[in-house]
N, C-alpha and C positions, 0 to 999 in steps of 0.2 A: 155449337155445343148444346145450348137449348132446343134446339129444332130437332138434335138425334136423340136427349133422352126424349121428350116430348112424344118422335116414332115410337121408342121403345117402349113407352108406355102405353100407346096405343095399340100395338102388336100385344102386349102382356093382357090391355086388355079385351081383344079379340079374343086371346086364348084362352081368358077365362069366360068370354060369353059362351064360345064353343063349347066348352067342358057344362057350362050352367044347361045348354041349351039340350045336351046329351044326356045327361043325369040331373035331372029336377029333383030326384026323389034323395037326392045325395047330400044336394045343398039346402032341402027342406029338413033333412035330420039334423045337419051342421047351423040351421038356424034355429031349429029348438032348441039344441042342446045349449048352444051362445046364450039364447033367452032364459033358460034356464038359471044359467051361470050367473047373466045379470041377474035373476031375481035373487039369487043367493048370496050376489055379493054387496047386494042393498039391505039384507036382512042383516048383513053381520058389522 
């Protein structure tokens, strides 16, 4: 049981290096905006 989620999350995250490795410019937007967020949610 450990060993197949353990797959599964290596498979999930292949898929997401794939997608990072494909659209950089996608997931640097998705980390401003986060950054963003935290700084807003430190201010309030």
């Amino acid at each position: 049981m450990l060993s197949k989620s353990m797959t599964v999350e290596a498979w999930q995250f292949r898929q997401r290096l794939q997608i990072f490795l494909r659209s950089p410019l996608i997931y640097y937007e998705d980390f401003k905006h986060m950054v963003s967020n935290r700084k807003n949610s430190f201010r309030s």
